[in-house]
N, C-alpha and C positions, 0 to 999 in steps of 0.2 A: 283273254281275261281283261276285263273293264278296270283301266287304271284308275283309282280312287284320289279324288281330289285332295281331299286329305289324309295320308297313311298314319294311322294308328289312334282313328280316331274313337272307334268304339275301346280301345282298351286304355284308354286316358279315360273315358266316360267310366269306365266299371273299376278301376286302380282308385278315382276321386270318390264315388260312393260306397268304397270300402274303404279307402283312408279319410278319407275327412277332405281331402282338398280340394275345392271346386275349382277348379279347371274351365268351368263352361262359359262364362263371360269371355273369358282370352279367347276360347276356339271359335265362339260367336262370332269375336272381333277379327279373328284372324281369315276366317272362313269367307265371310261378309269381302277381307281386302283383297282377297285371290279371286274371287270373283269378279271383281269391278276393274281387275286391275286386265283384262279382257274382253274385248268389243262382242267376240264372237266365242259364243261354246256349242259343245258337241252335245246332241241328248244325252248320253251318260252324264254327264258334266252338270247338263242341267237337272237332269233327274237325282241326281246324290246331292246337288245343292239344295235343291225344296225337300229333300228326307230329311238331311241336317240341320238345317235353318229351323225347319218347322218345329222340329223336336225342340233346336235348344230356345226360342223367341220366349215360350211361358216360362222358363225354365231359368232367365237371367236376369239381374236387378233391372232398373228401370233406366238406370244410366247409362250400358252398356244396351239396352233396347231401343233409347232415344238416338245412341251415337249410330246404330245399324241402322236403322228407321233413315236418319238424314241422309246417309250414303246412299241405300238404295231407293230413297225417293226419288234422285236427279240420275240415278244409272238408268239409259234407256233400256236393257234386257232384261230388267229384271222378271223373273217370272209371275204369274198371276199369281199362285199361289201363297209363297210369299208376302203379293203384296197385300194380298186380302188377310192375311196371318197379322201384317203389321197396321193396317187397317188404312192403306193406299189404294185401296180398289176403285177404280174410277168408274164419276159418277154417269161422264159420258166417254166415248171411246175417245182415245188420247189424249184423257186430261185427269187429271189427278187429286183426289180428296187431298185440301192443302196442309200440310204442317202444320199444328199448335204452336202456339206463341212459344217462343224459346222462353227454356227458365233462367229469371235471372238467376246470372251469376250472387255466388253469395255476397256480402259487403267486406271487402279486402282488409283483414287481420290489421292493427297498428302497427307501422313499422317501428323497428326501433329505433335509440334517439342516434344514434352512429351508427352504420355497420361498419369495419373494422377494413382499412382500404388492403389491396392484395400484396404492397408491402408489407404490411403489418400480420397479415397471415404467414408467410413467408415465415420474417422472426420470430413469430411464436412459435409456429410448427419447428425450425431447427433449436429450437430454446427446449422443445416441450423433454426430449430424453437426451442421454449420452449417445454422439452417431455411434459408438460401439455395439450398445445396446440395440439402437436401431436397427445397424447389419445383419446383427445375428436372428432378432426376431423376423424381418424380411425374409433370409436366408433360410432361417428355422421352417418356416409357413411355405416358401415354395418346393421345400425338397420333401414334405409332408404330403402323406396320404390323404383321400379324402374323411377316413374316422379320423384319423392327429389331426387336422387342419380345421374341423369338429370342434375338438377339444383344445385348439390353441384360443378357438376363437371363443367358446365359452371362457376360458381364464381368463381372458384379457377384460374381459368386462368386471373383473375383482382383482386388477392388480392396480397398482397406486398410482401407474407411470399416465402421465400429463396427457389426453387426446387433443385431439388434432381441433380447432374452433371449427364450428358448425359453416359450412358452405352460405353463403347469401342465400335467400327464400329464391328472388326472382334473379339469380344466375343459377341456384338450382335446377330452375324451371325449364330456362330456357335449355340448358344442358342436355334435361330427359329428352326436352323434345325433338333436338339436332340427333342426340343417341341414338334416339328411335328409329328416325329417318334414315340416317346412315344404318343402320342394322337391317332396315325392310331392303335398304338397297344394296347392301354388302361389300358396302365401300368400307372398309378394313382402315383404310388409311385416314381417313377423315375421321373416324370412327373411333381408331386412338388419337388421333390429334385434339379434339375436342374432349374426350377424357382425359388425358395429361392435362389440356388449358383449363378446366373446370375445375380439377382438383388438385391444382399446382403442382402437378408430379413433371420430372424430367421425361423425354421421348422414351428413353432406354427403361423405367417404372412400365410407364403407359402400353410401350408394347409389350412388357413381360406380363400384363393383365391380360390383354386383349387374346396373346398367342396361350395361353394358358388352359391346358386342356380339359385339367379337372371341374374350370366354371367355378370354384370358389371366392378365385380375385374376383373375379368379374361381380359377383355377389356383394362383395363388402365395396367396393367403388358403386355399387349402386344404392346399396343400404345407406354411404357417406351420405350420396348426394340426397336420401328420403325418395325414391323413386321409388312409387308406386307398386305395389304387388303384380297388376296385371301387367303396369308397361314393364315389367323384369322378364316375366314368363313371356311377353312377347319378343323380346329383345333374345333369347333364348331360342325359339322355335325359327326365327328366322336367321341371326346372327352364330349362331352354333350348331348348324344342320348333326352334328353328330349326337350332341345331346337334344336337341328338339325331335330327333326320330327314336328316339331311347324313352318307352314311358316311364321305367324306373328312372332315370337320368334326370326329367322333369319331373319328376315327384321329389325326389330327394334333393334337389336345389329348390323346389318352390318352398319343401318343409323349413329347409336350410335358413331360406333366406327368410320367413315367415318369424324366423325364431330370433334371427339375429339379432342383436341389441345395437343402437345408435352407437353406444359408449365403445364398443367390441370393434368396430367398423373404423370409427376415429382413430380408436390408439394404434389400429394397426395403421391408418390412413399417416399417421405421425411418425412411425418407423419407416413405413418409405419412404417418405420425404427425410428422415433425419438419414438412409443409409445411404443416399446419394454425398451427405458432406462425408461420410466416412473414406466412401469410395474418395471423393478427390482429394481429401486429408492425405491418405495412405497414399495415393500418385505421388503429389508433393512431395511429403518427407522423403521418401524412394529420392526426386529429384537432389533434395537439399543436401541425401547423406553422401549421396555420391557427388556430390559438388565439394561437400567438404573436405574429403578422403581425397580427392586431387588434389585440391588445394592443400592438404600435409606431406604427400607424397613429393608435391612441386617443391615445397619450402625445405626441404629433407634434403633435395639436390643440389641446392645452391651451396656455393663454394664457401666458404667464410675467408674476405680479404687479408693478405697478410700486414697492410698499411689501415691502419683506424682513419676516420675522415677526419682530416686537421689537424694531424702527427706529421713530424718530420722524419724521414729516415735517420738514422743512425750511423755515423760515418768512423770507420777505423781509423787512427791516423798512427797508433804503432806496433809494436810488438810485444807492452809490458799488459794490453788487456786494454788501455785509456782509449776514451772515445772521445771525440769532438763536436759535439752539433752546430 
């Protein structure tokens, strides 16, 4: 039986044209990175890649056509077919109809007049709730279902309590893009290190994200950061083989994540970081109380002297009771 390049790709095609969620740009992209990322394929290989390809090329915006377009220009395997699809057909043997001028980039948004340095994120984030509060919403969200974890994350977008300040634009950025990288290569450790540094969480946050089955954390840490719709679904299909091989799995986190609100994302983003002071509050007083409880237990044993300091004894000198000092 002809191992398929991609497993489960016709039924992500017929799940998004019955649910609504287009899918096809990520497999595009994803399909395009498995291929290049091998010097040499087998005719199967090659023959489900020009079925695929072909189909989805008309089929996806232009952004995600330019970004395949570039790769498979300078890939020397690429097939003919393809390339005559993306309109690389050459015009003599071994040479290549060249690329269109790249589009500029758009003119870069104003920044604003401070951004807020990572100390100062820091104290607003443990300012923003009670760490009590924080705990328990942490707490609350991971021992939660995927429907509760739904509808915790709906509430929080209509509750009063203070989110977390929006992540820098261009630390944003840079974040998705080390994410990504680390996710295509599955490097686990890098992959929460730079999630914890990106969104000021402790290691012990960051890995309970990343090992996290359900894929919900991992949603609102991506939602914090404003990552992208498709770099999410791809960060999913490679970084999460159990939900990337599951088309319900990716359907209902893409819808998930699709719906998610900025506001929803923050405040939870604000209760992890406040349940970490809770956790080290509660170590502490633990230490304090039982430091005190010694220290009453110690002062409880001490003898009380029977001479005061800077008293003189008391000396008998008879038998009617009289004393002498």
């Amino acid at each position: 039986m002809t191992k398929s390049l991609f497993p489960g790709f016709d039924g992500l095609m017929s799940l998004s044209r019955r649910e609504g969620v287009d899918v096809r740009p990520t497999l595009l992209r994803v399909l395009t990175d498995l291929y290049v990322q091998t010097r040499v394929h087998s005719d199967d290989e090659q023959r489900q890649f020009v079925e695929l390809a072909t189909r989805l090329i008309d089929q996806v915006d232009d952004a995600t056509r330019a970004a395949v377009k570039a790769k498979l220009a300078i890939y020397p395997q690429t097939p003919v077919p393809v390339l005559q699809k993306l309109g690389l057909v050459a015009a003599q043997e071994g040479r290549r109809v060249p690329l269109a001028r790249e589009i500029p980039a758009p003119a870069p948004a104003p920044s604003p007049v401070r951004a807020p340095t990572e100390a100062e994120q820091r104290m607003a984030a443990n300012m923003a709730m009670q760490p009590k509060d924080a705990a328990e919403i942490h707490d609350m969200f991971f021992r939660a279902g995927p429907s509760e974890r739904a509808l915790i994350l709906h509430n929080l977008a209509q509750t009063p309590l203070k989110a977390a300040p929006r992540i820098p634009t261009v630390r944003a950025k840079r974040a998705i893009q080390i994410l990504e990288m680390a996710a295509i290569a599955g490097d686990v450790e890098n992959f929460a290190l730079e999630l914890g540094d990106s969104l000021i969480l402790p290691s012990r946050v960051a890995a309970q994200i990343v090992d996290d089955p359900g894929g919900e954390a991992l949603a609102v840490a991506a939602r914090a950061l404003d990552m992208p719709s498709p770099n999410f679904q791809r960060i999913l299909l490679f970084f999460k083989p159990a939900i990337g091989t599951s088309v319900n799995e990716v359907y209902r986190l893409s819808r998930l994540y699709d719906r998610l609100s900025d506001r929803s994302a923050l405040v939870l983003l604000a209760a992890w970081r406040g349940s970490t002071l809770a956790v080290t509050r509660a170590k502490y007083q633990s230490a304090l109380h039982d430091g005190e409880r010694q220290r009453a237990r110690a002062g409880a044993n001490q003898t009380r002297p029977g001479v005061q300091p800077g008293s003189s004894p008391t000396v008998r000198t008879g038998t009617g009771g009289s004393s002498e000092r």
